[in-house]
N, C-alpha and C positions, 0 to 999 in steps of 0.2 A: 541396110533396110531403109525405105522411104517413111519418115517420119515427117509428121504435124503437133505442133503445140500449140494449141489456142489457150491466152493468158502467158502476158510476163511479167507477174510478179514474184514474189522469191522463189515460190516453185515452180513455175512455169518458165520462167528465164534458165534457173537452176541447170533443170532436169534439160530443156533443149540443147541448153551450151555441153553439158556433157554428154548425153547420146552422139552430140556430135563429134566429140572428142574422142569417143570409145568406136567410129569407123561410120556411124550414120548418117545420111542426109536429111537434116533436119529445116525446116521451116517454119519459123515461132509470126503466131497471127497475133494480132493484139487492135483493136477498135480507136486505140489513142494514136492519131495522128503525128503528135508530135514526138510522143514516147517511141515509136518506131523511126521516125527521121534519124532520134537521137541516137537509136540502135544503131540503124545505120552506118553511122558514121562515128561507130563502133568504142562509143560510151555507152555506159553502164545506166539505168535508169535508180538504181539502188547500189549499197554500199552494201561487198558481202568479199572477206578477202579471197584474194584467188582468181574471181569471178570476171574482172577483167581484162586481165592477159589473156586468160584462158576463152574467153570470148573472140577477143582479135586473134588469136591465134587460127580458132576453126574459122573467122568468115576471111580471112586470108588464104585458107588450105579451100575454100571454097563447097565445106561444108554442113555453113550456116548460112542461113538468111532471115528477113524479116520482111512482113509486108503486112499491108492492111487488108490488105484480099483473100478474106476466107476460103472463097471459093479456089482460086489457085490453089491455097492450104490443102482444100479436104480431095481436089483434084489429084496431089503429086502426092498424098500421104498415106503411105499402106496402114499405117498405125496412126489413130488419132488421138490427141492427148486433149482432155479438157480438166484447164488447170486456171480456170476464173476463180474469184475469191466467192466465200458464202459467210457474209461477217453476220455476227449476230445481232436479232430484233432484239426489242426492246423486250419482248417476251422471253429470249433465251433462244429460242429456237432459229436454226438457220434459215440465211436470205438466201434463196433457191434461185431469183430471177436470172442471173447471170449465167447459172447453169443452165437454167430451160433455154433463154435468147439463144445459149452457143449451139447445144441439139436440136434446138431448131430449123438454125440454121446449117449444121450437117445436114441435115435431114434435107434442106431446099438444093444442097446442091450433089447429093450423094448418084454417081452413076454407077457402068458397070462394072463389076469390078468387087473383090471382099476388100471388107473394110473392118478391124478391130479397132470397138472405140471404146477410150481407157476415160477412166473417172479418176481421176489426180486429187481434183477438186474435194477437200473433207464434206462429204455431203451425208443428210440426214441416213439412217438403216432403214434399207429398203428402195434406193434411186435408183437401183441397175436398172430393176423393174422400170423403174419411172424414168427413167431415161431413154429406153427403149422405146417407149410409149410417145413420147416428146420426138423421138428422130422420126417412127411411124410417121406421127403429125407433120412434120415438116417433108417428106416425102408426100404426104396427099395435097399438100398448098398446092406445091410447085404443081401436083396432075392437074389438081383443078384449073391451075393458072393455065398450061398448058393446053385443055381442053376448053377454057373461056377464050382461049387466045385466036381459036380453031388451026394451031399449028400441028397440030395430031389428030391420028384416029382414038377416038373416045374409047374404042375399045381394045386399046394398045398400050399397058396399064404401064407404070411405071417403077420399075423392081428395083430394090436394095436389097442389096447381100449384106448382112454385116451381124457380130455381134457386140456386147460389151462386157467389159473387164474393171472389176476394183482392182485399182492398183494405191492403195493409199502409200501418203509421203514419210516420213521417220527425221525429215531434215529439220536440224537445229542451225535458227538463225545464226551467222559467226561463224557457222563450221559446215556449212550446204555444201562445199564444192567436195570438203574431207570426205562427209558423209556420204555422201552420194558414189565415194569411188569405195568406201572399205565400209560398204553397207553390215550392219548387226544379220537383218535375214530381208527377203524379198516376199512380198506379199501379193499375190493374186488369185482374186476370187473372179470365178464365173463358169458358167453351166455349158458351156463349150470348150470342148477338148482342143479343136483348132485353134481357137483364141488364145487359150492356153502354151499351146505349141509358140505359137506365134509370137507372145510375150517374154517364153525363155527362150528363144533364139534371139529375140529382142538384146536380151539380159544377158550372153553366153560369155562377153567380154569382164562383165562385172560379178558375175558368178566363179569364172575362171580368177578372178583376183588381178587380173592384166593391169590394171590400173589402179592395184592397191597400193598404199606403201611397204606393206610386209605382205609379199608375195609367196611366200611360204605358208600361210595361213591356211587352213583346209578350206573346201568352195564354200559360197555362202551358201547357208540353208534358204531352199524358196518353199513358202509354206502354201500348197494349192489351196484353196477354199472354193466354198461357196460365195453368190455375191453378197447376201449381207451377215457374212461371220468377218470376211474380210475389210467391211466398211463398221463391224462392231469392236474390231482389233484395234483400228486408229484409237476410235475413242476410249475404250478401257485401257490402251495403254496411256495415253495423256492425261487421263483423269486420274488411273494411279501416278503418277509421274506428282501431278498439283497435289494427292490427297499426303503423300510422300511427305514435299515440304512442308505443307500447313501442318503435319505431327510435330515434326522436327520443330516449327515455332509455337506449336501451342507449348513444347519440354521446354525452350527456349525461356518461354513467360513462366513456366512456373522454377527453373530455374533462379530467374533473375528474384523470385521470391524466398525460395529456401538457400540460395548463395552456392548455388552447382555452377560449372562450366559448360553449357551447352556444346564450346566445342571438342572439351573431353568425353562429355556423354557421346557427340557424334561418331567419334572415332572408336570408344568399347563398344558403340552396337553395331558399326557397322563394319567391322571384323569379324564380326556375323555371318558367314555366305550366304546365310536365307535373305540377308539382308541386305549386303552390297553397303559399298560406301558413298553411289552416288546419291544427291536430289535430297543428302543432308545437312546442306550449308541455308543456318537459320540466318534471318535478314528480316529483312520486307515485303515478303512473299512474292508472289509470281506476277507475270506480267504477261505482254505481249499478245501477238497474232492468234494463238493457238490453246494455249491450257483455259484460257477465261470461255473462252467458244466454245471449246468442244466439250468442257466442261458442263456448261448450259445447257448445251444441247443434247448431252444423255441422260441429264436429267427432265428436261421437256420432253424425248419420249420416253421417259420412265411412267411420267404423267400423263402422256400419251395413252399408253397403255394399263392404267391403273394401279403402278407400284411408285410408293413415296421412296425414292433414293436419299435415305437419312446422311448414311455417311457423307456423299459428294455434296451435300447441302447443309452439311457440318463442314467440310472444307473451306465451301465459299463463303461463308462464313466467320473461318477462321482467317480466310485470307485476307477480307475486307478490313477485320479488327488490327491487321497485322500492319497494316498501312499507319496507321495511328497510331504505335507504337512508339516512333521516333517522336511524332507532338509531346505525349507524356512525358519524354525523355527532354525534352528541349523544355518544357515548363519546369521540371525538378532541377534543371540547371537552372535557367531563368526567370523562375517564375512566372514574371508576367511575358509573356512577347510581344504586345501590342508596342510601339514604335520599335521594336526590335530590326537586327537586319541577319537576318541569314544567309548562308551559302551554299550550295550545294554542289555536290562533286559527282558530276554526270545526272542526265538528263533522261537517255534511252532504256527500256527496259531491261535491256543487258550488256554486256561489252561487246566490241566486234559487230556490228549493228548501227546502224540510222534508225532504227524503228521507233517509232515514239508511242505504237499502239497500246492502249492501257497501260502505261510506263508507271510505276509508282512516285515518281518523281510528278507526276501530274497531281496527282491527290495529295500529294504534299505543297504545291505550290498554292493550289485552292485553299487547304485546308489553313496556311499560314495566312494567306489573305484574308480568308474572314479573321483571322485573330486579328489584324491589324500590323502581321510584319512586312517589311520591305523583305522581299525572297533577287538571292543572283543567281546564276551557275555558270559553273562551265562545263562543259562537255567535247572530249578532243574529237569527235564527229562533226555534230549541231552546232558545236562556237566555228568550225571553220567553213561549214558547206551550207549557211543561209537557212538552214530548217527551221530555224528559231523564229523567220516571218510566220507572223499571223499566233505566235503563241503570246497568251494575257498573263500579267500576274509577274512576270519575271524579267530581271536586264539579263540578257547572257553576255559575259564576259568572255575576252576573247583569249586568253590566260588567267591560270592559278593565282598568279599576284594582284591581279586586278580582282578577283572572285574577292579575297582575303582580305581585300584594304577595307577596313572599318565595319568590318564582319562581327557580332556578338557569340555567333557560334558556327563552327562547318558540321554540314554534315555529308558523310559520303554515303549516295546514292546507287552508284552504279560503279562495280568493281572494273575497271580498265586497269590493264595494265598498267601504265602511264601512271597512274596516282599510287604506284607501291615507290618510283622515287623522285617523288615530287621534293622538292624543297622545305621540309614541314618547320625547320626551325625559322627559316625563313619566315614560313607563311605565318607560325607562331607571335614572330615580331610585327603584323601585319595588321592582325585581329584586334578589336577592341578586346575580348573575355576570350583565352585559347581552350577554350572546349570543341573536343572532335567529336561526333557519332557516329560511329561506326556501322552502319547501316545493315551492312553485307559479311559484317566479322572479316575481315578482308587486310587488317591492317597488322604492323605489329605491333603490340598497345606497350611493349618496352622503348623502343623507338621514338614512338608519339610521343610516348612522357618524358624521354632523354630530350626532346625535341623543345619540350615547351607546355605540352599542350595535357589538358584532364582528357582522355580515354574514357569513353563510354561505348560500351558495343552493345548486343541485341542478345540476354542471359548469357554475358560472358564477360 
């Protein structure tokens, strides 16, 4: 099938490079000039593993490309993908502008011809509608234009065939390309049965498991919907996802009060089936592109709509206190931290990842600053690939041994691999005071202490 993906960012890149893998002809739009050159010439605009072999592979097999010209896009693409970002206001609720600009412009250049346009993009409950509405618009530009231009007869109106489709995304930054081939289930909503059609033949490769790793699996479930049950599914499930952890750290804190093990308690409940054993690992709480957002944004229309969403605003709440955890924990070692010097062991919200969006490590670099410590890091991403331009508050170091030299305390930030066999006796002889914090529960606190170093984790 002839496919379009407008937006390449981690879904939009994602999801193109793999349609195109699973037998589709795809063509990813993107408005950044230079960020398409760089595609071109078949680098990665983002770290996501996998993602770039698998890229040069399909524009070698010749069935991917990249261009700035939408209009070719929405010309050669039976399916269209809008997969722009919608970061959130300052109010909580999403920034819609980038969805509107892209259906708009479907709409200026849509001829004859059906067209399903899919909504990728986590957009507010109720866009299909409003989506629709926005391509309409951009189909009457172009008549008007058309009809000012006197290149037509005025009463030779200008038709679109098309419908749209929720297809929300499930992909976990670090694992997009896994995700995407051995999907949990398939999501599409929308009030047309063609479009529908159209989506799971789309989908028949990935449904069929052709490109899972365990091929014996039964087909993936596609859950049909309506369009906004299936734009209400993204968000209730990210929002349980975040209200998940923030439990698990609030047991965390009251552990670290009564003298329990947070990661014994995690492991008795969640051998639970009701409960599962993911989105139990207590820390720092959450991060990133996705749960802070969509979080906000079901609770701004909960308010929308006149229902106060206590829980999810109990969460983000508990998340925000949870960030602050580690200071407490660095003054009870320290006491004071004013000229103190800190370190920190990753940067990025999570491992496997470039992403620095709402990273906890940011509010920790702030927050030590106003105390008055010197803050370093390292991070095996951001120390090698230049990210760290234009970031305040912190040296990044370009190795563990340099993070360590004349450090009053480390703390580990973001679970990477890499730091389960870092050098720690080493890095022990390194430090001024060998206190670790264990940020992420992540380490082995026998190890640490054979090593050198006092072990402090997060109610553990």
């Amino acid at each position: 099938m002839r496919v379009c993906v407008i937006g390449t960012g981690y879904v939009g890149l994602v999801t193109g490079v793999c349609l195109a893998k699973i037998g589709h002809k795809v063509i990813c739009v993107d408005n950044n000039e230079q960020k398409v050159k760089l595609m071109q010439s078949g680098q990665t605009p983002i770290y996501e593993p996998g993602l770039s072999e698998l890229m040069q592979e399909c524009m070698a097999a010749e069935t991917l490309e990249f261009t700035t010209d939408l209009g070719y896009g929405v010309d050669n693409g039976d399916i269209l993908f809008i997969a722009v970002g919608t970061p959130a206001l300052p109010t909580g609720e999403s920034d819609t502008r980038y969805v509107e600009a892209v259906a708009r412009g479907i709409g200026t250049h849509l001829k004859d011809g059906y067209k399903v346009i899919v909504n990728k993009s986590t957009v507010p409950i109720g866009s299909g509608d409003w989506v629709r509405m926005i391509v309409l618009d951009g189909v009457a530009e172009r008549q008007k234009a058309v009809v000012n231009a006197g290149g037509g007869d005025e009463t030779m109106e200008i038709t679109a065939q098309f419908d749209v489709v929720s297809n929300p995304e499930f992909l976990r930054e670090g694992s997009a390309v896994y995700d995407t081939f051995n999907p949990d289930r398939i999501v599409l909503g929308s009030n047309s049965e063609k479009a529908l059609a159209q989506m799971q033949k789309l989908y028949t490769p990935l449904v069929e498991r052709t490109f899972a790793d365990d091929k014996e699996l039964p087909p993936v479930p596609i859950v049909l919907t309506d369009l906004s049950s299936a734009e209400m599914i993204k968000y209730a499930a990210n929002s349980f996802l975040a209200t998940k952890i923030s439990f698990i750290n609030e047991v965390a804190n009251i552990c670290d009060r009564v003298g329990a093990d947070v990661v014994q308690v995690a492991k008795g409940i969640g051998l639970d089936t009701r409960i599962g054993t993911k989105f139990l690992q207590a820390g720092l709480g959450w991060g990133g592109s996705c749960f802070p957002k969509d979080v906000s944004a079901l609770i701004h229309t909960s308010d929308d709509y006149g229902y106060d969403a206590e829980l999810l605003k109990a969460a983000v709440m508990v998340n925000k206190r949870q960030r602050l955890i580690v200071l407490e924990k660095l003054q009870q070692e320290l006491k004071i931290l004013k000229g103190k010097v800190i370190g920190l062991l990753g940067l990025t919200f999570k491992p496997d990842t470039d992403d620095m969006r709402d990273a906890p490590a940011l509010d920790l670099i702030e927050q030590l600053n106003r105390l008055g410590a010197k803050v370093k890091a390292y991070d095996p991403i951001v120390s090698q690939s230049g990210l760290s331009h234009g970031m305040s508050g912190v040296i990044v170091e370009t190795d563990p041994e340099r993070l360590a030299d004349s450090c009053d305390a480390l703390v580990l930030v973001t679970d990477w691999q890499q730091f389960l066999t870092l050098d720690y006796e080493k890095l022990a002889g390194l430090v001024n005071n060998p206190v670790i914090i264990d940020g992420r529960n992540f380490l082995d606190r026998a190890a640490a202490e054979q090593a050198g170093f006092r072990y402090v984790g997060i109610g553990h």
